[in-house]
N, C-alpha and C positions, 0 to 999 in steps of 0.2 A: 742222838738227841731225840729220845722218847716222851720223853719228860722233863719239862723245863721251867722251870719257876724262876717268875719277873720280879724283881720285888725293888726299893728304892724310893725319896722322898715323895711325898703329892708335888705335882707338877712336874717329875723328872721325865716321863714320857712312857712312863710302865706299859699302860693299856692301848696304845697308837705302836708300842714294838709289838707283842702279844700278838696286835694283829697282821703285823707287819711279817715278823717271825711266822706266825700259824700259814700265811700264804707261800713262803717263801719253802717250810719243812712238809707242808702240804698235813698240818696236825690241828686236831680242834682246840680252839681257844675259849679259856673259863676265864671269866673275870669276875672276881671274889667280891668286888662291890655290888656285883647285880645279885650276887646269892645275899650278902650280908644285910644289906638296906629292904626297906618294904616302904610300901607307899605313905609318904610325909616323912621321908626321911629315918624312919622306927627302925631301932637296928634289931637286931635278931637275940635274945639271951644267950648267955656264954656255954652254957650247957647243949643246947641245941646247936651254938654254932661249931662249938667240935667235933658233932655229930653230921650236921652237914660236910663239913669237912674233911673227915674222916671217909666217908663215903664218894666227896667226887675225887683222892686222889687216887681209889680204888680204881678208877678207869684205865683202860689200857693205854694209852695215849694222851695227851694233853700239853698245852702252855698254858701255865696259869698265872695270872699276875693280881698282885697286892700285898700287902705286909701283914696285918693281921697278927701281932708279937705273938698272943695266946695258941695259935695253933702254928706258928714257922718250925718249931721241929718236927711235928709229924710230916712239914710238905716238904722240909729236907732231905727226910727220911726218906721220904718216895720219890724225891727228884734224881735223875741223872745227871740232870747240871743246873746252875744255877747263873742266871744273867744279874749284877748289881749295878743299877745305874745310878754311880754318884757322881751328878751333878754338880755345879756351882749353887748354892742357895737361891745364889739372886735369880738365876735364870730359870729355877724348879716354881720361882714367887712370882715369875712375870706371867712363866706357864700358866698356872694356876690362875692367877687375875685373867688371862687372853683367855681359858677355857668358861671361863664365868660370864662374859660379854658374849662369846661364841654360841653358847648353851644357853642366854638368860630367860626363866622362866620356862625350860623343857627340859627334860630330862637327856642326858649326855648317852651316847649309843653303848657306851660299857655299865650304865648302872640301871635300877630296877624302874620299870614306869610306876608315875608317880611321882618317884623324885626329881622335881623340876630346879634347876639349876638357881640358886638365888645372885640378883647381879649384887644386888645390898644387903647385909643383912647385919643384927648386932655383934655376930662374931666374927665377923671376916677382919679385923686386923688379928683375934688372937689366932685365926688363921695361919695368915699371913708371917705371924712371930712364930709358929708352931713349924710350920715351912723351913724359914730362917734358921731354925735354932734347930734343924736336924742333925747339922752335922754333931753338936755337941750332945745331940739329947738320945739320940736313937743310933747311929752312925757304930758308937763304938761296942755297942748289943749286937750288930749284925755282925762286922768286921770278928767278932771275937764267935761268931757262929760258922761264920765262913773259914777263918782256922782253923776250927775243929775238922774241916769235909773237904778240905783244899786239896787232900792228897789223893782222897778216892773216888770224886766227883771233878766234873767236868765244870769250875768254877771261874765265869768270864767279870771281868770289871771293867765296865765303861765308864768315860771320865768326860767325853765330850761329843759334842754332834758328830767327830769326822770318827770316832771309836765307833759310836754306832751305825755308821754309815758301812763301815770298815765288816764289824760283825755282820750286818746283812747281810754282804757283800758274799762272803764264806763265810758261816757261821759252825760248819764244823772243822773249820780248819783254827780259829779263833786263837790264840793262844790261852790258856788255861793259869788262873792262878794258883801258884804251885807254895807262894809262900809270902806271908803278912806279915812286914815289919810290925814289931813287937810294940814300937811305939803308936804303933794305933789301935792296940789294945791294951794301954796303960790307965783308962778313965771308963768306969763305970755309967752307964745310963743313967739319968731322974726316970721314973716312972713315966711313961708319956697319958698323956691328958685326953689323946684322943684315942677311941677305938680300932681306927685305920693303922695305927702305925703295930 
């Protein structure tokens, strides 16, 4: 595990394993929201950020975590394995709410200064639905990405706190998913609305 790529809904716990994992494999940790975001929130244009992209997973070493759909095959491509943490929704929405009270009005230690955490704001329920509706909206776009790499990549699925407790634990001994019922790649994705996913 050279290269590992975190990826999984907002709130699931991406960037708290990243660092969790980068201490434990002794490997530097990139988290794609400090590169993507700029101060007030400004994300980065599409063309530029495949190019950033493109460039940090040229590094020798790395955990990187975030979703980012527009560039996830090129960091499949350079990952040697790939950690998916799916989550319960409900508990990815509470995360997400406990990280916005935690952070309010500063910026969070995985993304860019600048961006200071809002505790209110007019889009935090479609947040909050955007959260919710992973499993249906984005879920079956990864799952049917992760089949494609299942067999030649080192591909972990965590499902709950004691899985990831478990992966820290030995995370190269982890067991590896080697094969994705079919039925969880029978429904197409809607387009997602946010640029994180």
């Amino acid at each position: 595990m050279k290269r590992v790529l975190i990826i999984g809904s907002s709130g699931s716990g991406k960037s708290t394993l990243a660092r969790q994992l980068g201490a434990r494999l002794e490997l530097p940790v990139i988290h794609l929201d400090r590169h993507y975001w700029h101060p007030g929130w400004v994300g980065t244009p599409n063309a530029e950020w495949k190019k950033t992209v493109a460039h940090l997973i040229q590094r020798e070493n790395w955990i990187m975590d975030g979703n980012y759909r527009t560039t996830l095959q090129m960091r499949l491509e350079a990952a040697d394995s790939v950690v998916f943490l799916d989550l319960p929704p409900w508990i990815c929405a509470m995360r997400a709410l406990k990280r916005r009270i935690q952070y309010r009005n500063r910026p969070r230690p995985d993304i860019a200064d600048g961006c200071k955490e809002p505790l209110l704001d007019p889009q935090l329920f479609q947040f909050i639905r955007h959260v919710l509706n992973y499993p249906d909206r984005a879920k079956p776009f990864v799952m049917k990405q992760l089949a494609g790499i299942a067999n030649e990549k080192h591909v972990v699925l965590l499902q709950s706190a004691k899985d990831v407790n478990n992966f820290l634990s030995a995370p190269l001994d982890f067991p590896s998913l080697s094969l994705i019922r079919s039925s969880n790649l029978s429904q197409m994705p809607q387009i997602a609305r946010m640029p994180m996913d």
